[in-house]
N, C-alpha and C positions, 0 to 999 in steps of 0.2 A: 157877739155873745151867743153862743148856745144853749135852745132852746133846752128843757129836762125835760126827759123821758119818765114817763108814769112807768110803773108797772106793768101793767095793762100794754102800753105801747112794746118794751121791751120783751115781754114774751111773745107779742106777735112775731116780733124781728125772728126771737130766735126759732120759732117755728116755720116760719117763713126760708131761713138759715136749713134747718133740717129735712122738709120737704121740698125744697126748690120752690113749688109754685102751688099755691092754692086758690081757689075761686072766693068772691069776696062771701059769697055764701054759706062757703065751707067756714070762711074765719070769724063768722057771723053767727053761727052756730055755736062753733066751738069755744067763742068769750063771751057770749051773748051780749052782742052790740045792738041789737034794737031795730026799730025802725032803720028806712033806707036811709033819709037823713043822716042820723050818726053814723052809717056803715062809711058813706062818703065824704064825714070829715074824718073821722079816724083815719080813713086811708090817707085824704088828700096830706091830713099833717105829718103822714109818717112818708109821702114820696118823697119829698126833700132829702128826705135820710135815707132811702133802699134803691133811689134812682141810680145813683151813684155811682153803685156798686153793682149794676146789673143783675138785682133782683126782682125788679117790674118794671116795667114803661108806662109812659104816659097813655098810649095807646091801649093797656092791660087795664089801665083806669078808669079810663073814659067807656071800654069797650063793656064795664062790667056794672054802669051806673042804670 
């Protein structure tokens, strides 16, 4: 079963889509996601979806916490 996509989730994708690569900083800013904490589950739940497709690694994730 597939998990739904917030809002929120979905236009990260598609910016992420539009610029290639952004810092989690940058995306943290720009949806204002909060403390660190929620910066790194937001991401962690959307790697499952943008791994895939060679939009970020494991390593971009880890390397930005």
């Amino acid at each position: 079963m597939k998990k739904q996509l917030s809002n929120r989730d979905e236009q990260i994708l598609l910016l992420l889509k539009k610029f290639d690569f952004m810092t989690r900083d940058q995306l943290s800013r720009y949806f204002n996601l909060g403390k660190k904490r929620n910066k790194n589950r937001v991401l962690h739940n959307l790697s499952s979806i943008y791994h895939p497709f060679g939009m970020v690694t494991k390593r971009f994730i880890t390397s930005t916490i």
